[in-house]
N, C-alpha and C positions, 0 to 999 in steps of 0.2 A: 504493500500500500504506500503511497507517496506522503512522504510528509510536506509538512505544511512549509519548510523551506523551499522542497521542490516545486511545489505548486508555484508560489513566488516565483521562481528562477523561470517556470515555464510561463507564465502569463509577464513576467518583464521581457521574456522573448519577445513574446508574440505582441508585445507594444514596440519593441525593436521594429519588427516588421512593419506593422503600422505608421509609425514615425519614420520612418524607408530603409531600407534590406541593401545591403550590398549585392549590384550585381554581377554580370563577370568584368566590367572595366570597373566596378567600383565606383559610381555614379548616381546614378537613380533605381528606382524599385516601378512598378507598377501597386497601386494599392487596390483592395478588393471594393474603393467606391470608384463610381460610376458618375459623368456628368451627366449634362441636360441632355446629348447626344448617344448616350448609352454607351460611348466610348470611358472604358478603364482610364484613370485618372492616376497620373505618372510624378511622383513626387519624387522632389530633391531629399536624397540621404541627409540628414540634420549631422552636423558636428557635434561634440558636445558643449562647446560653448555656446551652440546656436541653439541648443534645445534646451541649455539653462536660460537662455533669454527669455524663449518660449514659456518656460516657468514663469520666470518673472513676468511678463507680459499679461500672463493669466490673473496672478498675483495685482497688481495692477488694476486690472480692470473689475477681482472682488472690490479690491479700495475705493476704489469709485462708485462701484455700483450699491455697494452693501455699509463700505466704513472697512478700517485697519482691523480691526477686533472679530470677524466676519471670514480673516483667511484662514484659511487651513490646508494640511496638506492633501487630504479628502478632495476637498474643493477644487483644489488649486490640477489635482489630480482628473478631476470629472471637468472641468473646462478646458482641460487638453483633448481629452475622452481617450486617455490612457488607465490604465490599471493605478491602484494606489499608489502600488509601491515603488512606480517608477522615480516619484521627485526624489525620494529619498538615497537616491545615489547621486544625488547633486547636492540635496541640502540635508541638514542632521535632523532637522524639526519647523515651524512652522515659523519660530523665532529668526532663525535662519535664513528663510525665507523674504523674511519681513526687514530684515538687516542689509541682504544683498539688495533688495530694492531700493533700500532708501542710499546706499550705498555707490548705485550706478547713477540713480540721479543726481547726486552730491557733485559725482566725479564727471557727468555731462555739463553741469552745473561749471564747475571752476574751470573744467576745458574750454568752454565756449566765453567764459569770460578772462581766461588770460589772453586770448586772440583777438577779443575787441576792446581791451583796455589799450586804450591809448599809447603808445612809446614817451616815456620822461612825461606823464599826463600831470599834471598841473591837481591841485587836491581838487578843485569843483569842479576840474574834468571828468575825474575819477568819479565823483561823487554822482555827476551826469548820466556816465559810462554806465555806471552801476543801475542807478535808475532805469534806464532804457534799454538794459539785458531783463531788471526783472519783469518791467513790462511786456517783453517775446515771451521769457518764462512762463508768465501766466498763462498768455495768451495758449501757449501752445500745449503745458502739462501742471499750469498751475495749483489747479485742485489738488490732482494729485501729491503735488508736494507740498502742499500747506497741509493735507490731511496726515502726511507721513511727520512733516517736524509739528505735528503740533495734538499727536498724539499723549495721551496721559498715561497708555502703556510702558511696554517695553522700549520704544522705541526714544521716549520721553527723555535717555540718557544719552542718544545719540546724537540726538537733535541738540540738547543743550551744550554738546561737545562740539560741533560745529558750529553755534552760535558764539561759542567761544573762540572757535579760532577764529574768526571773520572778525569780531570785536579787537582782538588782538594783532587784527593785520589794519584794519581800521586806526588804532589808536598807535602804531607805528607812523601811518601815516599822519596823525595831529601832530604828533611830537617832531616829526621833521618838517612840516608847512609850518607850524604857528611855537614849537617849541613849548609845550602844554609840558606840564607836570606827569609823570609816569600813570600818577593814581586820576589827575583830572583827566589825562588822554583815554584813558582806559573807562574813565564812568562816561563822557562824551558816546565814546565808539558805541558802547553796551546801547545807551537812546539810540545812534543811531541804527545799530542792527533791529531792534525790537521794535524802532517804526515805520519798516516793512511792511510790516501787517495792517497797517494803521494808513501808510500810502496805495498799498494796492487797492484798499476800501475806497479810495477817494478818487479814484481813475472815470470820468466822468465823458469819457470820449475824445478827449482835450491831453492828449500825454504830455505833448511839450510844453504846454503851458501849466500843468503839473507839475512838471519836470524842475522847470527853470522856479515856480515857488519855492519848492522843497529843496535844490540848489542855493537859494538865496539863502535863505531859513537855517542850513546848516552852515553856510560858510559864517554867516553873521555872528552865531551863536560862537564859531570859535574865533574870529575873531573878537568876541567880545572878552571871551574866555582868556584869552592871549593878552590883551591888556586889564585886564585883573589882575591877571598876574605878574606881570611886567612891573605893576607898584610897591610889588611887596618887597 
């Protein structure tokens, strides 16, 4: 009688094949569905980094639809329309899961923004720059990522670890435009990463002139910050 590892090992096969079978050049598989034409439907073999994606993708689109709290691997498993136990040779648990997502979007997130900061950008360049990437952000997986950093789960620890480092690449920058105190530069930066949340609310179809307040509003403030301290 088959035990219940085998059983596993033969239905992760037979999602193998599903998700595409090597064939004799090692390419594509034909799979057992069928188009609108009754022609067999010829899928690309997934890599494994591309069928983690797929995970995630799945993963994803629970968060959206359901909320962070709502993935599972069950889930995440039946939105592929794989067997359960195939995510779990990518990830260890649900946590897991929920970490490489929030994880890829972080790491799209600072890729697409070291590419369109500015060269030697000026601090309310910067300050611009920044604005008008999270403006695309929204626009394009925003929910998603405000629902991932602004989770009260698991995820609540990762999210404030990345808030922290942004505050402290932030408050680098005060202290070499305006020469702010370590501790003022660092309480400045903390506002402005947390009013994020507080600018996307306010996007009223009008970005740049959004833009250009919330520019002004923070350059002001350290300057004013800057000569406070400058008397002491």
């Amino acid at each position: 009688m088959p035990t219940d590892r085998t059983l596993d090992a033969q239905a992760s096969a037979r999602d193998d094949d599903r998700v595409g079978r090597l064939n004799g050049r090692g390419l594509v598989t034909t799979s057992n569905r069928t188009g609108p034409d009754g022609a067999k439907i010829v899928q690309k073999r997934l890599k494994g980094s591309e069928r983690r994606d797929v995970f995630l993708d799945a993963a994803a689109a629970i968060v959206l639809e359901q909320g962070v709290a709502s993935v599972t691997m069950e889930g995440v498993a039946q939105r592929c329309g794989v067997n359960k136990s195939l995510p779990y040779r990518y990830f260890a648990d649900r946590d897991a899961v929920l970490a490489a997502l929030f994880d890829r979007e972080q790491a799209n997130y600072a890729a697409r923004w070291t590419q369109e900061l500015p060269q030697d950008a000026t601090f309310d360049a910067a300050v611009r720059a920044a604005l008008r990437h999270w403006c695309v952000r929204s626009d394009e997986s925003g929910e998603l990522f405000l629902r991932l950093v602004t989770d009260s789960g698991r995820l609540r620890e990762r999210a404030r670890e990345m808030q922290e480092a942004n505050a402290k690449g932030w408050a680098l920058g005060l202290k070499r435009a305006y020469g702010l105190p370590d501790d003022v530069a660092l309480q400045y930066a903390w506002f402005m990463v947390t009013g994020v949340t507080g600018f996307l609310a306010a996007r009223n179809g009008d970005d740049e002139a959004l833009i250009e307040t919330i520019t002004v509003a923070v350059v002001a403030g350290a300057e004013a910050l800057k000569a406070k301290h400058a008397r002491k």
